[in-house]
C-alpha positions in Angstrom: 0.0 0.0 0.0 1.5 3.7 -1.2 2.9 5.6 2.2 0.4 8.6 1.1 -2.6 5.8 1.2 -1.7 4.5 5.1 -1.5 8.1 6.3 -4.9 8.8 4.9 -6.2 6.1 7.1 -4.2 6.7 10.2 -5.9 10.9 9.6 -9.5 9.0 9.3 -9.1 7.4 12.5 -7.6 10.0 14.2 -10.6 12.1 13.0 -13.3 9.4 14.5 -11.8 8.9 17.9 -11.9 12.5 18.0 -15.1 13.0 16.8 -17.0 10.2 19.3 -14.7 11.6 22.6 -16.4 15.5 21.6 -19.5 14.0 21.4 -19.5 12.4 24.7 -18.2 15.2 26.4 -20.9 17.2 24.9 -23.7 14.7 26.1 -21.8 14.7 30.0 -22.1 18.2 29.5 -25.9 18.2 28.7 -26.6 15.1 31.1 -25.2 17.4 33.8 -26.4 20.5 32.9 -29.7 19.0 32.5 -29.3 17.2 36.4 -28.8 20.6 37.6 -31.3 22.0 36.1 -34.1 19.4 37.3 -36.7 20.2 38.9 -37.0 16.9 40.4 -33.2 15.9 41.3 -31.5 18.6 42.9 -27.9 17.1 43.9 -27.0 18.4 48.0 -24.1 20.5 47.5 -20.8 19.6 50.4 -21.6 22.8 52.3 -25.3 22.4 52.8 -25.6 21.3 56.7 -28.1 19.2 58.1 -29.7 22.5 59.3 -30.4 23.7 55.5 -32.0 20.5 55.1 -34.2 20.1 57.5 -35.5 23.7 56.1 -37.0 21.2 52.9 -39.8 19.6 54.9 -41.1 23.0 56.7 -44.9 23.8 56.1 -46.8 27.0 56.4 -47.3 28.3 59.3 -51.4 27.8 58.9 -50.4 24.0 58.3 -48.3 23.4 61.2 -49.9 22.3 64.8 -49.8 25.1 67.4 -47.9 25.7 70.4 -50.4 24.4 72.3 -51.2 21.2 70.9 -47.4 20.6 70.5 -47.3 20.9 74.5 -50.2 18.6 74.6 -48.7 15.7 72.5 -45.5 16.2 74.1 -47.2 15.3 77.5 -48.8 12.6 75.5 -45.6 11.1 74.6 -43.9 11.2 77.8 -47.2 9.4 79.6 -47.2 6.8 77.1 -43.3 6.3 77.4 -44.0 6.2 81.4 -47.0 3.5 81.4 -45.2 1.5 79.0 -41.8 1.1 80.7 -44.1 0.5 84.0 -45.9 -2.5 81.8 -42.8 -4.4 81.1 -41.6 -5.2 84.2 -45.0 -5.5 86.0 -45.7 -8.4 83.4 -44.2 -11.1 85.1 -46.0 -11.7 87.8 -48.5 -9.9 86.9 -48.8 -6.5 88.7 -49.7 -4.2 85.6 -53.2 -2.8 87.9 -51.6 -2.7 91.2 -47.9 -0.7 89.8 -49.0 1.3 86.9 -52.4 3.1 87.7 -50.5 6.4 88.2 -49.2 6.2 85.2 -52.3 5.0 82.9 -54.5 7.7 84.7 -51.9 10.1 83.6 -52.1 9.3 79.9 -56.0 9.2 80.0 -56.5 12.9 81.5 -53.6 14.0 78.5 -55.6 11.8 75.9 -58.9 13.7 77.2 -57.4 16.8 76.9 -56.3 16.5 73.3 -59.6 15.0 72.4 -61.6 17.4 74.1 -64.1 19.8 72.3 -63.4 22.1 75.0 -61.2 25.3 73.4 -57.5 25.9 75.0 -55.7 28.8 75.1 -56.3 31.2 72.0 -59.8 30.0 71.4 -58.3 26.4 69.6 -58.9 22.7 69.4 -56.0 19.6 69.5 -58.6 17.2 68.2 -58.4 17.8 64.7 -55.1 18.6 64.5 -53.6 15.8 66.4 -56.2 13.1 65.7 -57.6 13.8 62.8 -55.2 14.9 60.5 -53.8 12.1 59.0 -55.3 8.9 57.5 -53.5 6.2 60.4 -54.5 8.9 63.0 -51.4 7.8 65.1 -52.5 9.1 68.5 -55.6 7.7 68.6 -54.3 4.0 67.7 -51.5 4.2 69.6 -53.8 5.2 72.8 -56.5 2.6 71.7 -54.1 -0.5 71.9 -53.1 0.6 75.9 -56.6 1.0 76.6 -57.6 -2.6 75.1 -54.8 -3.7 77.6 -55.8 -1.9 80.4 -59.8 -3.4 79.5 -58.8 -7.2 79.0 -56.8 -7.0 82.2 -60.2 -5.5 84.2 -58.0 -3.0 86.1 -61.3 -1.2 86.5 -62.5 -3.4 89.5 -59.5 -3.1 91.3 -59.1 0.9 91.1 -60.9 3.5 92.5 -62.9 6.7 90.5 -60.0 9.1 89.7 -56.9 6.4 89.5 -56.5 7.7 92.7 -55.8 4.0 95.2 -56.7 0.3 95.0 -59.7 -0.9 96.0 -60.3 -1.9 99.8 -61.4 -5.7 98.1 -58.0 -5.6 96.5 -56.0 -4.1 98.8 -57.5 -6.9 101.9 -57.0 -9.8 99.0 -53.3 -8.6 98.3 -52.6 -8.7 102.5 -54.1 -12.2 103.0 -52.3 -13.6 99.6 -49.0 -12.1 101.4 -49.8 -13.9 105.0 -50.4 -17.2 102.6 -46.7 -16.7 100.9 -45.2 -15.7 103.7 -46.7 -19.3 105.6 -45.3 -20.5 102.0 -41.5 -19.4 102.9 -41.7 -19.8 107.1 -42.3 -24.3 106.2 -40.9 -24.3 102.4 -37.9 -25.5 104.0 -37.8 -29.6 104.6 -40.8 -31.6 104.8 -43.5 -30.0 102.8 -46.4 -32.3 105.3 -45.3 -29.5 107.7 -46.1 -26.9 105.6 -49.8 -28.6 104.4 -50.7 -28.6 108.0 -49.7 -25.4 109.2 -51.0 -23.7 106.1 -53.9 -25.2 105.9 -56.0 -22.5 107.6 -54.5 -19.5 105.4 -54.8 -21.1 102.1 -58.2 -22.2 103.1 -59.1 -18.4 103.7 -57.4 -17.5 100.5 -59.6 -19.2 98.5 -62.8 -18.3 100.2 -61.9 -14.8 99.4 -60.8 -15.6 95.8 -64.1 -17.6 95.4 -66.1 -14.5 96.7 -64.9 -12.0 94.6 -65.1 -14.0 91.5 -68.9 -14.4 91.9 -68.8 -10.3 92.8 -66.8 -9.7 89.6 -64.4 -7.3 91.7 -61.2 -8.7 91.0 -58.7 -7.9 87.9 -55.7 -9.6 86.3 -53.3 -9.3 88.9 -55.9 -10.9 91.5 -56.5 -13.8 89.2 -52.5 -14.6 88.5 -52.0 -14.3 91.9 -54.2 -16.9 92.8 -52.8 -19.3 90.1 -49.4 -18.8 91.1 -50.5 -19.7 94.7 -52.5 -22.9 94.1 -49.5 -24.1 91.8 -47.5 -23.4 94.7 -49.6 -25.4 97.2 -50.6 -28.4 94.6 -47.9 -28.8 92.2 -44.4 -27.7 94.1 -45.5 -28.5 97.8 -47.6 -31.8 96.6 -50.4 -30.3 99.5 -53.8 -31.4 98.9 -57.2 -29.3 99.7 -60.6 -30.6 99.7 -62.8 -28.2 98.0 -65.9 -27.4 99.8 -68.6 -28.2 96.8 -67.2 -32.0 96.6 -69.0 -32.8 99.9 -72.8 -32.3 98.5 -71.7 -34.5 95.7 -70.4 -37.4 98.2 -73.7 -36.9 100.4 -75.9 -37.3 97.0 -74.1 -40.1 95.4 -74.1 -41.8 98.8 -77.9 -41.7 99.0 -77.9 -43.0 95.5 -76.0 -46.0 96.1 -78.4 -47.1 99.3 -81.6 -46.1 97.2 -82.0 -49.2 95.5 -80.9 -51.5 99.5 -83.7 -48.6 100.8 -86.6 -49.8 98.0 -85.7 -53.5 98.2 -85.4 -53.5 102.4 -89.0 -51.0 102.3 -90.7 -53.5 99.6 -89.8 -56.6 101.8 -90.7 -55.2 105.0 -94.3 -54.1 103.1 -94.7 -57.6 101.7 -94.5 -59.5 105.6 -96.8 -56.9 106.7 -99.6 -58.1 104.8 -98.9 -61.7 104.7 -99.7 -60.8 108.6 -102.8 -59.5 108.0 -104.1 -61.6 105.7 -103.4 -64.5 108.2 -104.6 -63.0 111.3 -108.7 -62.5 109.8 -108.6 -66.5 109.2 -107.7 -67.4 112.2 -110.2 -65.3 114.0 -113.1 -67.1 111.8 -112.1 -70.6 112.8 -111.9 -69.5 116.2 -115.3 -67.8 116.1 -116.6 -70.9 113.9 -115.4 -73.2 116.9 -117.1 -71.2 119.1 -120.7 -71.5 117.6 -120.0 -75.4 117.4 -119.5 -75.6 120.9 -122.3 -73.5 122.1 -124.4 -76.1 120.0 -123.1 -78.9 121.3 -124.3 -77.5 124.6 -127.4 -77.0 123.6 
């Protein structure tokens, strides 16, 4: 191939490669200018602070919640935080009604307030702003599931109006479950027969108190585990054994059953001898009365 042929090729080349880098620095150029420009992507620049950012998600100030609802779920918040960090360690045993009424009554009287129709300071309402105004309404559902727990445990029969104090049926039940443990832990030690005797009397008690306030419908979750705990105590660890007061009806009724039928058969035979008896006795006063007349005749 002539030399003036090969550098021809080598220009053409040189001339492509060119050609394809230009245009792909003038599409970068584009691509970038047109990412700047965006509406949509806007690229955080090294010396925007977290402080310029958070600026983004500001709303007017029509849009924003007040400072008095803000004080109001802020209460909320901190209520909710408190009752919740009293629930987990009164869950086991149960003491959820007895340790964290304070706390629940608390977060009720805030949850009233914001969902009051009453007006607050500068003649405005939290409801609508703070439960109403989105679609999951947060607040209220996170309230709701506390109060389903506060209904399924029936803390109501064990607390006074007001969450003020415990009941005088729970706070009596609570001292006579305490003179039943503390029986439990004076004869736990050793022979457990010790222990079913001399705790006899105070467990009986408990459970006549237990078994009154169950018909009354005045006792609550923490009465109810406490009795559980206790009779798993007395049955299961202590192998101590009670006889429950309604078994003794059933004794005296299936005892009469069983002697009902040796009662009819002893009643039926006794009947039966009777009047044999008196069927006999009219004969023999005829053939004495008969032998009678015969002798008068023969006298005669």
């Amino acid at each position: 191939m002539p030399l003036y042929h090969q550098n021809w090729v080598l220009t053409a080349w040189v001339l492509y490669i060119c050609a394809i880098a230009s245009s792909e620095g003038a599409n970068s150029t584009v691509s970038a200018s047109a990412a700047v420009e965006s509406p949509v992507f806007k690229p955080v620049a090294e010396e925007d602070s977290p402080a310029s950012l958070s600026l983004l998600s500001a709303f007017p100030d029509d849009l924003e919640v007040s400072d008095y609802c803000g004080e109001l779920l802020r209460l909320f918040g901190q209520h909710y935080v408190a009752y919740v960090n009293c629930l987990v360690p009164s869950a086991r045993p149960v003491k959820i009604c007895q340790n964290c009424f304070g706390a629940y009554g608390n977060l009720v009287t805030t949850f009233l307030n914001i969902s009051s129709d009453q007006l607050g300071p500068g003649n405005e309402s939290c409801r609508d702003s703070l439960l109403r105004s989105d679609r999951l309404m947060v607040v209220y559902l996170l309230f709701n599931n506390l109060k389903d727990l506060w209904s399924k445990s029936a803390c109501d029969n064990c607390i006074n109006d007001g969450f003020q104090s415990l009941t005088d049926d729970t706070l009596y039940f609570m001292s006579t479950l305490n003179q039943t443990l503390t029986c439990f832990d004076r004869y736990q030690q050793g022979n457990h027969t010790e222990l079913c005797r001399n705790c006899k009397s105070a467990y009986k008690g408990l459970n006549e108190l237990y078994g009154g306030m169950e018909k009354n419908d005045t006792m609550c979750i923490d009465i109810e585990d406490g009795m559980n705990m206790t009779r798993r105590l007395w049955s299961k660890n202590f192998k101590c054994s009670f006889p429950r007061e309604e078994t003794v009806p059933v004794i005296a009724v299936s005892g009469f059953m069983l002697f009902l039928p040796i009662i009819f058969y002893l009643s039926s035979f006794l009947h039966s001898e009777q009047k044999k008896r008196k069927l006999i006795h009219p004969k023999r006063a005829k053939s004495y009365a008969s032998s009678l007349v015969n002798i008068q005749d023969k006298q005669s």
